[in-house]
C-alpha positions as CSV (number, residue, x, y, z in Angstrom):
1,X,-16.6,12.2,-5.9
2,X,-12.9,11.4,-4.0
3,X,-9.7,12.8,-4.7
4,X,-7.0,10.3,-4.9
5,X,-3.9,11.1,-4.1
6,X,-1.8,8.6,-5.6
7,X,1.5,6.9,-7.7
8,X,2.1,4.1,-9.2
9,X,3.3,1.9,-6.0
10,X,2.3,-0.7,-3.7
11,X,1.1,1.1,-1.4
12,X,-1.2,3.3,-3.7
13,X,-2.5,0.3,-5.2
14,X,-4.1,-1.0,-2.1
15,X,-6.7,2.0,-2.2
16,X,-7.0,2.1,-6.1
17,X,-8.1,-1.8,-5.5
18,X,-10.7,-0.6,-2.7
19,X,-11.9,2.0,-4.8
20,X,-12.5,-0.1,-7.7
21,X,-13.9,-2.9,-5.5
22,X,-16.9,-0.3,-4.5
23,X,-17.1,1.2,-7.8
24,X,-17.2,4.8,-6.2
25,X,-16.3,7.7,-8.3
26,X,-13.1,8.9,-8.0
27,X,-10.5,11.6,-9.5
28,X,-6.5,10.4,-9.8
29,X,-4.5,13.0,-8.8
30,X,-1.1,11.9,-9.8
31,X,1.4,12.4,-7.3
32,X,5.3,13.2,-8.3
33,X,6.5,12.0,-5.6
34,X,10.6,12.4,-7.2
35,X,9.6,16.4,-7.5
36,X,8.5,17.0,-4.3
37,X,4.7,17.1,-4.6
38,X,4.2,15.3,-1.4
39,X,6.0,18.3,0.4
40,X,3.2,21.2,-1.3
41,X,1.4,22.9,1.8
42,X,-2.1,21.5,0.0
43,X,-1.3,18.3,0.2
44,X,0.2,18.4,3.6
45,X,-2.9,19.2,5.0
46,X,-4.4,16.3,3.4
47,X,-1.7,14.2,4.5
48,X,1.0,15.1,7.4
49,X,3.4,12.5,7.3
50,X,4.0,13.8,3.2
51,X,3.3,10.1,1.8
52,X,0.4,8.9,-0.2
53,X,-2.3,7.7,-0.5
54,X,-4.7,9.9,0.9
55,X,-8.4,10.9,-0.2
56,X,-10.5,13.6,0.1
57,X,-13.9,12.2,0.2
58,X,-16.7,15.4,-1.0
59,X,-19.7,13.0,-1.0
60,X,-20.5,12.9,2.7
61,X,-23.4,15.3,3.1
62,X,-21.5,18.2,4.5
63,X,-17.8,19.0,4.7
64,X,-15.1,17.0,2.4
65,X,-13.5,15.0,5.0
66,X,-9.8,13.9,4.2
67,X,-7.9,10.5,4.8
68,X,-4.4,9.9,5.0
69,X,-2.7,6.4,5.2
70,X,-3.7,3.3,3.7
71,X,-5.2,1.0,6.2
72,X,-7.2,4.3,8.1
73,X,-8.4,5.2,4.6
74,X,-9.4,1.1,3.6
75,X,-11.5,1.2,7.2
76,X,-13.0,4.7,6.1
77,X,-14.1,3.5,2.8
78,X,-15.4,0.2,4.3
79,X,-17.3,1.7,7.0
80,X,-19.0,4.1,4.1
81,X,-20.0,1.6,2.1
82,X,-20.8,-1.3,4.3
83,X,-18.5,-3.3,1.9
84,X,-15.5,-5.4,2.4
85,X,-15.4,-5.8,6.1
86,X,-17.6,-7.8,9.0
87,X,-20.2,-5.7,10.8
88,X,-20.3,-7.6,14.1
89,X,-17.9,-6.6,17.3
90,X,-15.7,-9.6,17.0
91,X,-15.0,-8.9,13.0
92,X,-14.0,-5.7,12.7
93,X,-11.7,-6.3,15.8
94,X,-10.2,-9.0,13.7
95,X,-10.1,-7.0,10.6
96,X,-8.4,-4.2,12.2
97,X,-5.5,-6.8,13.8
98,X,-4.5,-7.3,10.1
99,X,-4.8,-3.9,8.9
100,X,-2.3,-3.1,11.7
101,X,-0.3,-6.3,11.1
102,X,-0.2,-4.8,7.3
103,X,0.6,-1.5,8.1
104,X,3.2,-2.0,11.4
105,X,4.5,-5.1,9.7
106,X,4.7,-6.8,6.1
107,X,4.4,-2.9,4.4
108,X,7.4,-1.7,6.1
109,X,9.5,-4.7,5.6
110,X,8.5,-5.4,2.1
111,X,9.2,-1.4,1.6
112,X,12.7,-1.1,3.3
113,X,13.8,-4.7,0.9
114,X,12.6,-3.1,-2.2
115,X,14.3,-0.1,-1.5
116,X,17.9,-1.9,-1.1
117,X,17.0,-4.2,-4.1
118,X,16.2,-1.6,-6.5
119,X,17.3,2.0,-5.3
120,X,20.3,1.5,-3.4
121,X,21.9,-2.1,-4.8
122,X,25.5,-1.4,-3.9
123,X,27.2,-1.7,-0.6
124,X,23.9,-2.8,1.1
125,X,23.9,-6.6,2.0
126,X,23.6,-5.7,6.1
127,X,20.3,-3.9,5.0
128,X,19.4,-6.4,2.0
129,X,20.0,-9.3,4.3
130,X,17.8,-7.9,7.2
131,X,14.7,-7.4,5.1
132,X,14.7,-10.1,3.2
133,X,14.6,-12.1,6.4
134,X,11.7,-9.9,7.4
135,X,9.8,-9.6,4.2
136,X,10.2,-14.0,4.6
137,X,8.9,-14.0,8.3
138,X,6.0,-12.2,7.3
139,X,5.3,-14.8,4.2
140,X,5.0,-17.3,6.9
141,X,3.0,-15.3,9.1
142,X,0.7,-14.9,6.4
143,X,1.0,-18.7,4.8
144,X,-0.4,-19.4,8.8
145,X,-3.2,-17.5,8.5
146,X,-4.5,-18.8,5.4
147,X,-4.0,-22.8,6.3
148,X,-7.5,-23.6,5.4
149,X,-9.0,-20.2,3.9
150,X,-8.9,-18.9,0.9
151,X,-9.0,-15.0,2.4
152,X,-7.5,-13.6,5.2
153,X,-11.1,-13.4,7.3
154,X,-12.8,-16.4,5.6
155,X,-14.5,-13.9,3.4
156,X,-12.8,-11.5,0.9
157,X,-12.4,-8.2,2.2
158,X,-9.9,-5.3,3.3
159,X,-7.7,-7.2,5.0
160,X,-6.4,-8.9,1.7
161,X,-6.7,-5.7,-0.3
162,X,-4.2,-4.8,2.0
163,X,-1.4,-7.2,1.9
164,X,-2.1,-8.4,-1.8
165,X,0.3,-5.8,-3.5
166,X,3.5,-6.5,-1.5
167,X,3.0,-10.5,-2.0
168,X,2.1,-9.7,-5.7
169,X,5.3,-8.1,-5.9
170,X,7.5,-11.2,-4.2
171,X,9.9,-12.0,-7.4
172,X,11.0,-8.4,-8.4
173,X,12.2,-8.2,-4.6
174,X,14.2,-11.5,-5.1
175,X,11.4,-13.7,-3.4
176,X,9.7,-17.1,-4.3
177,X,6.7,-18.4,-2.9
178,X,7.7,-22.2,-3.4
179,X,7.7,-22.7,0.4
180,X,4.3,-20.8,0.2
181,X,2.1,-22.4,-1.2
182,X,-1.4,-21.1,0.8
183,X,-0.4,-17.6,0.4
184,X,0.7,-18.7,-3.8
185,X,-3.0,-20.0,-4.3
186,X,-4.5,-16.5,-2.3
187,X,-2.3,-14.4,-5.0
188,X,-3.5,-16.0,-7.5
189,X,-7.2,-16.0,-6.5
190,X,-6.5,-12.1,-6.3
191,X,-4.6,-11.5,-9.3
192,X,-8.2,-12.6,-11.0
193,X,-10.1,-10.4,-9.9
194,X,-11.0,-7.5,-12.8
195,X,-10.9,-4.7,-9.9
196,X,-7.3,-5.7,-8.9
197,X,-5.9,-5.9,-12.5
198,X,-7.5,-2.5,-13.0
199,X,-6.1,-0.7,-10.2
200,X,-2.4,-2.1,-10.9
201,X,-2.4,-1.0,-14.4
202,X,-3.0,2.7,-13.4
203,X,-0.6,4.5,-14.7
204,X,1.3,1.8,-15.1
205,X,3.9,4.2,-17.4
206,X,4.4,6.3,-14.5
207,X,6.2,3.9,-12.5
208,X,9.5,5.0,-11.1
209,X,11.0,1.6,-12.6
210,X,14.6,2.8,-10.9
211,X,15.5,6.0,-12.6
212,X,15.2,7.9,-9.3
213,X,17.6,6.4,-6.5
214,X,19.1,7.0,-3.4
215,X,22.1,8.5,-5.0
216,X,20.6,11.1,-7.4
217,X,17.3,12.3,-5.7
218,X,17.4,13.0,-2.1
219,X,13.5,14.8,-2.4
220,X,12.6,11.2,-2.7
221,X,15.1,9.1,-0.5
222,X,17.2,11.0,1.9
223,X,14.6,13.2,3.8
224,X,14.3,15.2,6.9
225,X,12.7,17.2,8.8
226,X,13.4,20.2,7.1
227,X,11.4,18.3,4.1
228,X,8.5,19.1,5.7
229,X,9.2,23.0,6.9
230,X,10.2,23.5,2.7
231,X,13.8,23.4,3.5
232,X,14.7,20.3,2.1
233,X,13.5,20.5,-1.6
């Protein structure tokens, strides 16, 4: 059994597909990220930058052995299954290049626009403007890639896992993906898949959907240090 760490977001989304994907058995625990959960002393063992997802996987054959951040954990859960990702040298190397691309990359781009377009909407074009441009370079980085594949390695695997939520998400963060069209056809392909519609409909009614912003709920959007020593909540 794994404990997953998780809300409603993008980024937990990309494990709740993995998870899904390999059919292992896994218990939601449902993180409230607006209240401060991510700042318990349990859970900041599990996961020392405070952010979710992370596991705890207790079906390894001795000690439960915990996983925080999305790409480490997609690699983790690959690797234990033998699922999702190439076994010679040459693809993992490539499959770890996107991870990091993900991670270091689209993610944070896609994460800092959706931020200004739905938590802090006023007073923000600098920061609107900026990410928008980045979220769009990383469309075209990603329209590249899949000139003449319909996954990110040839084959499906953790590599689109990865990047699928934050291009699923394009039109809610003011996007299109007319000038797309590769990475349009990919997101569809995705969208189909029964494992990817389950793990984006759960808890579906626990999205934040806005009520928290940057202006009422500084636990979740104006954090510190101190966060992390209990002197911030």
């Amino acid at each position: 059994m794994i404990d997953f760490y998780y809300a409603p977001t993008p980024n937990g989304w990309k494990v709740a597909i993995m998870l899904e994907e390999c059919g292992l058995a896994y218990n939601t625990v449902l993180m409230r990220l607006g209240q401060g959960d991510q700042f318990k002393p349990d859970f900041l063992k599990i996961s020392p930058n405070a952010k979710m997802p992370a596991i705890v996987d207790h079906d390894t054959g001795g000690e439960p052995v915990s996983v925080f951040e999305s790409g480490a954990i997609l690699y983790y859960l690959a690797d234990k299954t033998g699922s999702f990702m190439p076994t010679d040298a040459h693809g993992r190397l490539e499959t770890l290049q996107w991870l990091f691309w993900q991670v270091g990359n689209q993610g944070p781009m896609a994460g800092q626009l959706s931020h200004f377009v739905n938590y802090a909407p006023d007073g923000q074009d600098y920061g609107r403007k900026r990410y928008a441009g980045e979220y769009d370079r990383n469309l075209g980085v990603l329209e590249n890639r899949l000139e003449g594949r319909d996954y990110i390695l040839g084959d499906y695997s953790i590599a689109d896992m990865i990047a699928f939520p934050w291009a699923f998400i394009a039109k809610p963060l003011g996007a299109s993906l007319d000038e797309f069209p590769n990475v349009a056809a990919w997101r569809g392909r995705l969208k189909e898949r029964p494992a990817i519609r389950t793990a984006i409909d759960l808890h579906k009614d626990r999205q934040n959907r806005g009520q928290d912003t940057a202006q009422n709920n500084d636990v979740l959007f104006n954090q510190s240090a101190a966060h992390l020593r209990g002197g911030g909540n």
